[in-house]
C-alpha positions, 0 to 999 in steps of 0.5 A: 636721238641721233644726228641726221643720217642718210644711209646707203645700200652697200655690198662686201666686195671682198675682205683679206687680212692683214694681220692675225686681228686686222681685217680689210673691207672693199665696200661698194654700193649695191647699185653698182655705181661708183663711190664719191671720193673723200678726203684723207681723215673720212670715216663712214658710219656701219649699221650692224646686228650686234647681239641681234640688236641694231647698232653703228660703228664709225670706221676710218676710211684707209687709203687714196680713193679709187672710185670704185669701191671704200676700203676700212679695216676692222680689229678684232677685240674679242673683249670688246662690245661686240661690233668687230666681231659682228664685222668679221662674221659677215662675208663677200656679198654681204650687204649693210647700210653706210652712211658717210664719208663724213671728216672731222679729222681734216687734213691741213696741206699746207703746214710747214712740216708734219708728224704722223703718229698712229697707234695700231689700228689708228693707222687706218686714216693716217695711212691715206693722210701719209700718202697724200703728204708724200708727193707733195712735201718732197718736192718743196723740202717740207719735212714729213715723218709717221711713227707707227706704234704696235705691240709686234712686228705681226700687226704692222698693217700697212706696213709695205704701203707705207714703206714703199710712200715714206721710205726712212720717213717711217719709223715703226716703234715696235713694243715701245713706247714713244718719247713724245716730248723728245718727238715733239722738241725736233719739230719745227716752228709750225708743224702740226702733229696727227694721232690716232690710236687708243686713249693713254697714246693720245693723252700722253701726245696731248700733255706732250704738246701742251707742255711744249707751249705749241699751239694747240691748234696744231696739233689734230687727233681722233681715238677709236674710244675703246680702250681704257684703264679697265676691262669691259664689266657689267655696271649699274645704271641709275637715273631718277629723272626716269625711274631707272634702274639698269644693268649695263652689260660688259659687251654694250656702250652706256649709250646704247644700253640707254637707248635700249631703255627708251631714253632718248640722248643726243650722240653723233661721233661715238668715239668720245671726242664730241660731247654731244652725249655727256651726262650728268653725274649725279653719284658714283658708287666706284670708279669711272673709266673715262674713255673720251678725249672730249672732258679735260683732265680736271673735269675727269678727275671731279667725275662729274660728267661722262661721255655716254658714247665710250665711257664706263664704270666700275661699280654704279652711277646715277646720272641726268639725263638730257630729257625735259618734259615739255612745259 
């Protein structure tokens, strides 16, 4: 049971690619009229035919407005579950339903000083937050810094826009890991810190940040719940409340895969950061592989609840779930 959602008609304007697994979509609505703006941290949610079944993506949307057209970018993950693929088969003149813009990654314009922090393609809502800060912290003294982290030089997305709005306020960490503590000491009273990019980046900010005694409230953050400590694998499924015994397959999300088998479980984000589709662990045969930022680390570690949405497993679980049979 989803979230309520109104969706639109859409059409593929164009596409091109940034880098070798980066790919930039120009969406419009299908009746030609103009898209309303968003605010920078805005996603909208993507209805696609993946494996011949209907399933969402959430994708960033990248840039300033320009009220013509949303523009998101796609990372292909060939070992992934299959929704970039299905992204990158489609072609200019296509058609999809959106639904959105929606934010729960706000922008906050009058902190006193800011560290951006993406994590390849965690660039995508970062890069309009990058230039929505520029114009403005320059001229009041407000410091402003973006550190991009990718595995080579071949996968800077963005790179020149954000040169050209950032200039030596850009650092590009290329293969290397970044020393948030250090990062995080050189900030002043205050400031706030963004990170978007795959969980072990955000857990390492996350213990960084908590370590130095700020307030957590400064510190705001989104993940694209698809990376994780093992690879995608097929994993069993059990849930007694509904006589269930699944397989889920390697290429499919838990949720989805629950869904698929008729039962019924409250999600929105899909991303791992709301909670809104934890289960109950009832036993675990293997291992977890906790792909959320939405349990805290003790809570992980006791396995006794999982985020339904990005979660995994190795081996088999039996869970709870949400269903009551009314009285």
């Amino acid at each position: 049971m989803k979230t309520n959602a109104s969706w639109t008609d859409a059409v593929i304007d164009s596409f091109e690619d940034l880098t070798p697994t980066v790919r930039e979509f120009r969406l419009r609505p299908a009746g030609g009229q103009g898209v309303p703006r968003h605010e920078p941290g805005s996603h909208l949610q993507v209805q696609l035919l993946v494996g011949g079944r209907p399933q969402q993506r959430s994708y960033s949307l990248v840039g300033e407005p320009d009220g013509q057209s949303w523009r998101i970018a796609v990372k292909r993950l060939d070992d992934g579950r299959g929704g970039s693929r299905a992204m990158w088969q489609l072609a200019a003149g296509d058609r999809l339903q959106l639904s959105g813009p929606h934010n729960h990654f706000p922008l906050d314009l009058n902190a006193p000083a800011y560290l951006l922090v993406a994590g390849g393609i965690g660039i995508t809502p970062l890069l309009g937050m990058a230039q929505s800060l520029a114009g403005r912290c320059a001229p009041s003294g407000r410091p402003l810094r973006m550190l991009y982290g990718v595995r080579s030089e071949a996968e800077l997305a963005y790179g020149q826009a954000l040169q050209a709005c950032l200039g030596p306020r850009l650092h590009a960490a290329v293969d290397a890991r970044i020393d948030f503590a250090a990062e995080i000491a050189a900030l002043p009273a205050g400031a706030q810190m963004y990170v978007c990019g795959p969980v072990p980046m955000l857990d390492a900010a996350r213990h960084a940040w908590e370590a130095s005694g700020r307030p957590a409230t400064d510190l705001r953050y989104e993940t694209f719940g698809n990376s994780g400590r093992f690879a995608p694998q097929a994993f069993r499924v059990r849930i007694p409340r509904h006589a269930l015994d699944i397989t889920v397959p390697a290429d499919c999300s838990l949720l989805d895969a629950l869904e698929l088998a008729g039962v019924e479980a409250v999600s929105d984000c899909k991303r791992g950061e709301c909670g809104l589709c934890t289960l109950d662990v009832l036993a675990l045969d293997g291992e977890i592989d906790h792909r959320d930022v939405f349990l805290s680390e003790h809570e992980k570690q006791g396995n006794t609840r999982l985020c339904a949405c990005v979660s995994r497993v190795v081996g088999s679980v039996t869970l709870d779930s949400s269903y009551r049979p009314d009285l």
